[in-house]
Backbone as a chain_set.jsonl record, in Angstrom:
{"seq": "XXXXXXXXXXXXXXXXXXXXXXXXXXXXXXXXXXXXXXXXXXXXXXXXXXXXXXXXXXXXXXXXXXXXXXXXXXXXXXXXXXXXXXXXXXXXXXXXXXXXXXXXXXXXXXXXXXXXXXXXXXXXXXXXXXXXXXXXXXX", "coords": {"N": [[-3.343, 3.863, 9.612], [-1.26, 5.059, 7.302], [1.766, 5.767, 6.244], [3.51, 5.49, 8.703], [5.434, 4.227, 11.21], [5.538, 1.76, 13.869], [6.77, 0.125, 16.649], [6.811, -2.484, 18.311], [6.794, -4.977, 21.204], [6.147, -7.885, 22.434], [3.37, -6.9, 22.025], [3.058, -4.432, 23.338], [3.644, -0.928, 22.643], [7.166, -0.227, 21.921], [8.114, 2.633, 21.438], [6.517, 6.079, 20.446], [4.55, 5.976, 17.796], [6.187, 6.477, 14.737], [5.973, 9.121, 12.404], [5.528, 9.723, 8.743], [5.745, 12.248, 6.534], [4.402, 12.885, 3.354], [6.16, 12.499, 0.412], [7.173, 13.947, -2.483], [9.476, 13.208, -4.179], [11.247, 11.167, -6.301], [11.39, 7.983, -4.909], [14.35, 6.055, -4.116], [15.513, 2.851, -4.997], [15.085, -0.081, -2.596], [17.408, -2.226, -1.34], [17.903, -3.35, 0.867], [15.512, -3.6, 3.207], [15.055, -4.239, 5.365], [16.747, -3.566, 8.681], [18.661, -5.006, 11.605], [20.46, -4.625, 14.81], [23.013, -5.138, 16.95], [24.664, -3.204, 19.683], [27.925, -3.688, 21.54], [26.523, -6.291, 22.238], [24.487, -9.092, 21.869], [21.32, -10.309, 20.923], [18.093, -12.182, 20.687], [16.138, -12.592, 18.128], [12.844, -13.251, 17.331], [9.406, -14.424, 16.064], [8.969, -12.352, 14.509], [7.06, -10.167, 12.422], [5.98, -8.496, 9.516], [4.493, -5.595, 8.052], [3.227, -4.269, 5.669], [1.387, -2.794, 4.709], [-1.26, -1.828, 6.623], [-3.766, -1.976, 5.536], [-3.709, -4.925, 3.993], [-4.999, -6.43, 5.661], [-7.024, -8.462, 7.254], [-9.679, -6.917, 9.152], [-8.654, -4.37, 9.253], [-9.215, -2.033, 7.477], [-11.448, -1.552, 4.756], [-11.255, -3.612, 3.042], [-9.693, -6.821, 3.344], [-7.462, -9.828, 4.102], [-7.43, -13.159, 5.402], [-5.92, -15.09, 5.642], [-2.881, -16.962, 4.132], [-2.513, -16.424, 0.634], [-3.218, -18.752, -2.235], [-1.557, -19.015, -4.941], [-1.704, -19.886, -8.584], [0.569, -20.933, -11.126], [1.58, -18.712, -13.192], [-0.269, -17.108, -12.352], [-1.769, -14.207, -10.844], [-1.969, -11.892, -8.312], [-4.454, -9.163, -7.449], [-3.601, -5.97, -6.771], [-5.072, -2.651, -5.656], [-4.423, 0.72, -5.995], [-5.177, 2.361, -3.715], [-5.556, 0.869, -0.948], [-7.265, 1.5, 1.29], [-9.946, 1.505, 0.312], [-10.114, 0.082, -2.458], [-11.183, -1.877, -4.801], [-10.554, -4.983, -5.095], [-8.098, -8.066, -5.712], [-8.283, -8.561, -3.043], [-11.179, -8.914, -2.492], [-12.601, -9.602, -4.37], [-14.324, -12.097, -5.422], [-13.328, -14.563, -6.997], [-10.103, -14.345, -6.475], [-7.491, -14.494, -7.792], [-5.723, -13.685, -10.962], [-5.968, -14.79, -14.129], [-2.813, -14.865, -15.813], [-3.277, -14.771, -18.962], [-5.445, -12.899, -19.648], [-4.47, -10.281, -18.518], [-3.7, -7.427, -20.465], [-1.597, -5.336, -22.549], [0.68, -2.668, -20.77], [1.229, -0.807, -18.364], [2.087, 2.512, -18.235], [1.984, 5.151, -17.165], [1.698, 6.509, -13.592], [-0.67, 8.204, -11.928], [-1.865, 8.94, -9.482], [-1.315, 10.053, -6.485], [-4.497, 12.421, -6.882], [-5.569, 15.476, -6.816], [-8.506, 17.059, -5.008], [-11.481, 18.519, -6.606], [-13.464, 21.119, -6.867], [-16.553, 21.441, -8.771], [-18.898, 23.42, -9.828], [-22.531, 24.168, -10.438], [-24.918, 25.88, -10.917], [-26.947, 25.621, -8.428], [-25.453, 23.751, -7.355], [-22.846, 21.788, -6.551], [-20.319, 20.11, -6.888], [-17.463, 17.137, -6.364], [-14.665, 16.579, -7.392], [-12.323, 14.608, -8.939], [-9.138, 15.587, -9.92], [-6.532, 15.48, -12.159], [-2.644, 15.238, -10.896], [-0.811, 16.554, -12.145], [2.263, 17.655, -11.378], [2.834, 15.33, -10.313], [2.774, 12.952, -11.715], [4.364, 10.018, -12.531], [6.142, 8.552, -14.91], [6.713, 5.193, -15.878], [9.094, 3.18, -16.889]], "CA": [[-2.797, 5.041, 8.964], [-0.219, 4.896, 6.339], [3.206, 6.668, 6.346], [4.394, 5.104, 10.146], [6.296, 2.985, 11.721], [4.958, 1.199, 14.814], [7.643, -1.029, 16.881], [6.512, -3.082, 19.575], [7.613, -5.791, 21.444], [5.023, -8.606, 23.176], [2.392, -6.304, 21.534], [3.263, -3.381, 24.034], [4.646, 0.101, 22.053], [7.799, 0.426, 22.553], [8.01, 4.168, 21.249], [5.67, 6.29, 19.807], [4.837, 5.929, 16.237], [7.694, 7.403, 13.907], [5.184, 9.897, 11.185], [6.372, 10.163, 8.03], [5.454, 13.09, 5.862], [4.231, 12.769, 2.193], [7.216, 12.907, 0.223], [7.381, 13.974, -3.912], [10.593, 12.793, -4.829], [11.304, 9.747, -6.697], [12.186, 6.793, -4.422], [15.562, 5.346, -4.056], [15.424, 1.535, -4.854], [15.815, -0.113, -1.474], [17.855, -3.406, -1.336], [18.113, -4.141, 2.346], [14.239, -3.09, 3.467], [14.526, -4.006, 7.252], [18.0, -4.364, 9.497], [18.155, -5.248, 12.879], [21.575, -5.116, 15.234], [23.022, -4.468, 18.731], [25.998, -2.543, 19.854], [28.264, -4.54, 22.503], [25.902, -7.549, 22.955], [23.377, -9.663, 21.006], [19.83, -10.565, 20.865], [16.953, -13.429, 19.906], [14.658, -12.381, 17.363], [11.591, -14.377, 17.048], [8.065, -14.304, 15.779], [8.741, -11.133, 13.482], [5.764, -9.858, 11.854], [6.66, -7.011, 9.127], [3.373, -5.676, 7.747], [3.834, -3.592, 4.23], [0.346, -1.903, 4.772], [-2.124, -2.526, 7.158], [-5.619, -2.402, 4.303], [-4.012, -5.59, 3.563], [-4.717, -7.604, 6.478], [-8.63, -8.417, 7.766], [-9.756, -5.728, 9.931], [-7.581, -3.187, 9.502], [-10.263, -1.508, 6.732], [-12.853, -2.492, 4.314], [-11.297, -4.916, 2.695], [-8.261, -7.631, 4.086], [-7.399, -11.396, 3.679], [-6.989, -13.663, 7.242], [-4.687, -16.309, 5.555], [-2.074, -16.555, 2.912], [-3.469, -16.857, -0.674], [-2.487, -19.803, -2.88], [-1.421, -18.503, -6.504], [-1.156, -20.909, -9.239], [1.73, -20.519, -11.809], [0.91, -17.941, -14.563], [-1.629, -15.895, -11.668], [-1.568, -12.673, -10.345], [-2.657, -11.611, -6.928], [-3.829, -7.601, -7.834], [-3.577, -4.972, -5.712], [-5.324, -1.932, -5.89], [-3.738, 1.703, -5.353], [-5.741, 3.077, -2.599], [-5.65, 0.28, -0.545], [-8.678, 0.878, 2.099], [-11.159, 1.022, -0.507], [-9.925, -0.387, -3.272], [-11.696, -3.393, -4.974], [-9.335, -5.696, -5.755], [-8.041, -9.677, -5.044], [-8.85, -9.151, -1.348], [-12.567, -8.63, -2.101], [-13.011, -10.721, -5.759], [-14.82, -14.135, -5.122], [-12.058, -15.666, -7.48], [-9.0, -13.365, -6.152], [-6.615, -14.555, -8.51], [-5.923, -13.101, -12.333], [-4.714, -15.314, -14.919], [-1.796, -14.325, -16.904], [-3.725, -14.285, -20.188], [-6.368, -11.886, -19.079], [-3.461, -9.508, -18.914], [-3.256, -6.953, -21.78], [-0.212, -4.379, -22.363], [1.503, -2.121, -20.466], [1.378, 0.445, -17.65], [3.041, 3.62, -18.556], [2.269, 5.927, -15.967], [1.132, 6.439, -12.451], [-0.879, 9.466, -11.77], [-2.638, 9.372, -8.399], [-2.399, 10.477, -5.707], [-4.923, 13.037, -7.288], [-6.098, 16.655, -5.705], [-10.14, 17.241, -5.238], [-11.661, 19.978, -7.11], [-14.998, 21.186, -7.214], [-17.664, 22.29, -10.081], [-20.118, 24.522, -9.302], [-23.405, 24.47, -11.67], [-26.049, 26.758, -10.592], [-26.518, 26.232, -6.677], [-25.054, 22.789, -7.157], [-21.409, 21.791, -5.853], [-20.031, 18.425, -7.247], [-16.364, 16.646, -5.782], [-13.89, 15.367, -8.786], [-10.453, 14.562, -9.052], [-8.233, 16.417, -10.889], [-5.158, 14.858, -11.903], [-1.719, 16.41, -10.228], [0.687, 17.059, -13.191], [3.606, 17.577, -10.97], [3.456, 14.419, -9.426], [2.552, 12.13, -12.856], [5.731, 9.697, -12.713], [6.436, 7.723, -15.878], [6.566, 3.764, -15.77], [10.021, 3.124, -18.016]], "C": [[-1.499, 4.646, 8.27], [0.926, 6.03, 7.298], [3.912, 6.572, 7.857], [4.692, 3.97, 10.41], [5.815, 3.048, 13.252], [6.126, 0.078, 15.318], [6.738, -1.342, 18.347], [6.916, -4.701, 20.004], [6.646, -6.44, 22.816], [3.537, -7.91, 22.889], [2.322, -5.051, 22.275], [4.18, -2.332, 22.858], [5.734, 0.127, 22.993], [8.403, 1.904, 22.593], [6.696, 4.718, 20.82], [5.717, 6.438, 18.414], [5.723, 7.09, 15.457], [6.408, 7.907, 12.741], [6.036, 10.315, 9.796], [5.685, 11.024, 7.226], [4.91, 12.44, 4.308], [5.254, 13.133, 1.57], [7.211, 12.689, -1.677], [8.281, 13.691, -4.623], [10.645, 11.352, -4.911], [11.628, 8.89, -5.784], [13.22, 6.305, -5.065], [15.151, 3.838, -4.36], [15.961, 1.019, -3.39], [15.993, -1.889, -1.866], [17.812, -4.37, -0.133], [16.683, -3.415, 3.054], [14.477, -2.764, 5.0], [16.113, -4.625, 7.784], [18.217, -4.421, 11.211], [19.856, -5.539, 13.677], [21.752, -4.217, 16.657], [25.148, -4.244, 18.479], [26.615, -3.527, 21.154], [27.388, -5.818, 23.671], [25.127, -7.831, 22.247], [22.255, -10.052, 21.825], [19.099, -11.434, 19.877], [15.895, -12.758, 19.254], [13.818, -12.939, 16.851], [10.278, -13.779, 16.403], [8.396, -12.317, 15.288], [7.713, -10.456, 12.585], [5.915, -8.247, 10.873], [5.465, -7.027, 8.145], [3.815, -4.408, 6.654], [2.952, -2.079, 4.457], [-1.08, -2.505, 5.372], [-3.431, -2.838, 6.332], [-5.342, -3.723, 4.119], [-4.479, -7.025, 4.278], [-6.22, -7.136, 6.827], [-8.418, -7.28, 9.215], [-9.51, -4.445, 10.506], [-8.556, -2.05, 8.413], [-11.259, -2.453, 5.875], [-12.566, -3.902, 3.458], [-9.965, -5.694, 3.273], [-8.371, -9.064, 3.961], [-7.204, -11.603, 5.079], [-6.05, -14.326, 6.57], [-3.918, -15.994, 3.916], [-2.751, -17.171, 2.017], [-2.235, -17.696, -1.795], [-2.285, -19.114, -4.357], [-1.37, -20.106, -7.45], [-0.588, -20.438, -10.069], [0.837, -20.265, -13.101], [-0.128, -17.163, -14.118], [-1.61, -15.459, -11.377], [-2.4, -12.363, -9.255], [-2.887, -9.881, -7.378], [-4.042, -7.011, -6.875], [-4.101, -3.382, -6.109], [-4.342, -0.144, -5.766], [-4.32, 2.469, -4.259], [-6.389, 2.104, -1.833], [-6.843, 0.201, 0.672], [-9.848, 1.288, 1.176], [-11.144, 0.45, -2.207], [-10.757, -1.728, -3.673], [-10.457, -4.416, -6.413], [-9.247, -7.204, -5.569], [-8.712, -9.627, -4.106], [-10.161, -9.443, -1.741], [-12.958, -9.737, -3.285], [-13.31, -11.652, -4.798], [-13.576, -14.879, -5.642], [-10.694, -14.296, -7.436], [-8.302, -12.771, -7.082], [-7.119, -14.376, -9.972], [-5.423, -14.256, -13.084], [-3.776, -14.7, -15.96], [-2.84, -13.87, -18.527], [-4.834, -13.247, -20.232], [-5.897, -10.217, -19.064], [-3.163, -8.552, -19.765], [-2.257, -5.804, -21.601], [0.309, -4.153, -21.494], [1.528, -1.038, -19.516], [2.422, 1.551, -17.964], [2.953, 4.829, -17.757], [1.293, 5.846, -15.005], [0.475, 8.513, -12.371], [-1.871, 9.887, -10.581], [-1.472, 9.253, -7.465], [-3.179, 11.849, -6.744], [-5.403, 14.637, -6.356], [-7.948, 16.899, -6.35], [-10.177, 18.447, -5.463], [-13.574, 19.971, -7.185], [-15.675, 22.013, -8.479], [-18.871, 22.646, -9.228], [-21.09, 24.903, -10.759], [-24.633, 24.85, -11.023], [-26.02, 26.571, -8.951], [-25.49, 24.633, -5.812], [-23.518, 22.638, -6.877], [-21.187, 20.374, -6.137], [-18.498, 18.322, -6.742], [-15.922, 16.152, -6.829], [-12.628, 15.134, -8.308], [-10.291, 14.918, -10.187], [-6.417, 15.887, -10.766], [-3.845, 15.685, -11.598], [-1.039, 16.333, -10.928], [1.971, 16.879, -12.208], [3.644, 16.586, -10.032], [3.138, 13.197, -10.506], [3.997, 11.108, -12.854], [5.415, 8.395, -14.326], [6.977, 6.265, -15.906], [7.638, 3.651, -16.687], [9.974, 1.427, -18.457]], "O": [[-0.742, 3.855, 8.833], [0.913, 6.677, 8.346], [4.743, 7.41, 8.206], [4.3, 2.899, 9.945], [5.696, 4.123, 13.84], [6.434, -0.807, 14.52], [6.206, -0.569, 19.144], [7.298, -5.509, 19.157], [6.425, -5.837, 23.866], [2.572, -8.358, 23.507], [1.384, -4.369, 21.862], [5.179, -2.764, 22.282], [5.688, 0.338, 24.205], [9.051, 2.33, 23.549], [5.74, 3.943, 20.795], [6.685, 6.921, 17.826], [5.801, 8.299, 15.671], [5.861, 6.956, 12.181], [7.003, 11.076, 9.795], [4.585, 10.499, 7.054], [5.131, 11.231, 4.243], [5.631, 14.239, 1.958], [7.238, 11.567, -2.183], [8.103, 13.85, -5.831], [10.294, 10.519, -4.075], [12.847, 9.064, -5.766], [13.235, 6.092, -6.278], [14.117, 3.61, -3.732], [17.009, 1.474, -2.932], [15.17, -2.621, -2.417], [17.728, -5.597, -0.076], [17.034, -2.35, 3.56], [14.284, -1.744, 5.661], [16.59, -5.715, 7.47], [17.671, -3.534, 11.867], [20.503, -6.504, 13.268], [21.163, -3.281, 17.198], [26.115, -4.648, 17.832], [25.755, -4.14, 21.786], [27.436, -6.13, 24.86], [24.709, -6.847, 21.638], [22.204, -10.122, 23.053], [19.305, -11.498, 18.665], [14.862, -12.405, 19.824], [14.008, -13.22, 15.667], [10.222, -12.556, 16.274], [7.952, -11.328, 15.873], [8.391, -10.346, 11.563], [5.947, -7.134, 11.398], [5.234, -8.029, 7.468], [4.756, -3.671, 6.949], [3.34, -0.91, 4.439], [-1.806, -3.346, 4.842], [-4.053, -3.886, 6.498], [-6.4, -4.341, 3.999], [-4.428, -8.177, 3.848], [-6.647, -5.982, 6.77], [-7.464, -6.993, 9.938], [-9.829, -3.777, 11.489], [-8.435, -0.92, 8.886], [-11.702, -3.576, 6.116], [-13.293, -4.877, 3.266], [-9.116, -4.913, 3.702], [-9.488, -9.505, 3.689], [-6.912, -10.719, 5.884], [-4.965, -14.051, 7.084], [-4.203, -15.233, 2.992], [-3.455, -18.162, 2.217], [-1.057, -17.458, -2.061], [-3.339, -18.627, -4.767], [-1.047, -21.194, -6.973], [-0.926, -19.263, -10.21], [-0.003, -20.905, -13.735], [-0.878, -16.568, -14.892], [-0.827, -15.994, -10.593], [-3.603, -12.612, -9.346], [-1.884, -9.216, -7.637], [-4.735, -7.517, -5.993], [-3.41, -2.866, -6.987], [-3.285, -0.352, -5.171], [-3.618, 3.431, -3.949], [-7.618, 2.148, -1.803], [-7.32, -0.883, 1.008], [-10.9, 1.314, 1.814], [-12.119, 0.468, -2.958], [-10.944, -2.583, -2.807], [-10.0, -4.465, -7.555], [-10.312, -7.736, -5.255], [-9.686, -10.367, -3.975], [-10.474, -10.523, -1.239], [-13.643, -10.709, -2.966], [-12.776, -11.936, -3.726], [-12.903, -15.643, -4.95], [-10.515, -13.489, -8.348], [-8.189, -11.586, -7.398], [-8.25, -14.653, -10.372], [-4.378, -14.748, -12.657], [-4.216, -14.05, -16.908], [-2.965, -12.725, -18.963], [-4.906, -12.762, -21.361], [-6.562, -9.241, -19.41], [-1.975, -8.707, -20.048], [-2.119, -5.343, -20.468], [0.716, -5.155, -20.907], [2.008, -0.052, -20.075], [3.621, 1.282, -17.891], [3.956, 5.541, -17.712], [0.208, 5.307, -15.227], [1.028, 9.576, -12.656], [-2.555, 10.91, -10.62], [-0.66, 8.351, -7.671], [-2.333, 12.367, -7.472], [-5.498, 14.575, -5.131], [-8.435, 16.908, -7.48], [-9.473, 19.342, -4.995], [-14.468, 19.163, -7.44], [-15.253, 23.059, -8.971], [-19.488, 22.183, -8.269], [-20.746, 25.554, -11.745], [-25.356, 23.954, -10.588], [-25.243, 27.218, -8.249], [-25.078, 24.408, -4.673], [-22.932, 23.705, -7.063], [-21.888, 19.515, -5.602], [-18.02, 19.45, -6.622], [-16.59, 15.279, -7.382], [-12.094, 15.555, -7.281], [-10.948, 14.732, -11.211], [-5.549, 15.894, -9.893], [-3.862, 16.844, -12.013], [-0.052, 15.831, -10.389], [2.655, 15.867, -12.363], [4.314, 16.727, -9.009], [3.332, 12.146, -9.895], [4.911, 11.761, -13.357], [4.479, 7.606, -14.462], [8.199, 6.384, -15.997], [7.208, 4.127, -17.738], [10.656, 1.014, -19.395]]}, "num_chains": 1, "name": "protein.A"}
């Protein structure tokens, strides 16, 4: 599941997962991602493991890599936006993009999307319908 934070320590929780809400406002740029400190005494931090989003790791959904992927200079690892079913690097036979393959420019983002239905005689079809007030612009 997306949107939590999971801490554990020897693979035991040590709380219960922190939930974070869906949230419509632009993101802040973050500079310092992850910080780690103690009040009147220190601590060894070892074998750290900081996972972005679990889809991207084998077994966590339908698609995931086991080992780190080699790039070669001028190649692109892609990533899909709806990471457990996305078809993307993880799943490609040849992962990697090359640069020239590449054409323009992303200019906006417009999913997450809301489902809508059509109704044609006793029939009932599932679409997406794109969400206007959440469209953000790529500058």
């Amino acid at each position: 599941m997306d949107r939590q934070v999971l801490f554990a320590i020897n693979g035991e929780l040590v709380f219960q997962p922190l939930l974070f809400s869906e949230n419509s406002e632009p993101r802040k740029e973050i500079r310092i991602p992850l910080q780690f400190g103690a009040r009147g005494g220190s601590f060894n931090l070892t074998g750290l493991k900081l996972y972005r989003d679990i889809y991207y790791t084998r077994g966590k959904g339908l698609h995931g890599i086991d080992e780190p992927y080699q790039l070669d200079e001028n190649s692109y690892f892609m990533l899909g936006d709806n990471s457990p079913v996305s078809l993307d690097s993880r799943s490609w036979a040849e992962g990697k993009v090359d640069q020239k393959y590449l054409l323009g420019k992303p200019f906006l983002v417009h999913l997450p999307s809301r489902q809508g239905e059509v109704k044609i005689g006793d029939h009932i079809g599932h679409i997406r319908i794109p969400d206007f007030t959440r469209i953000r612009y790529i500058h």
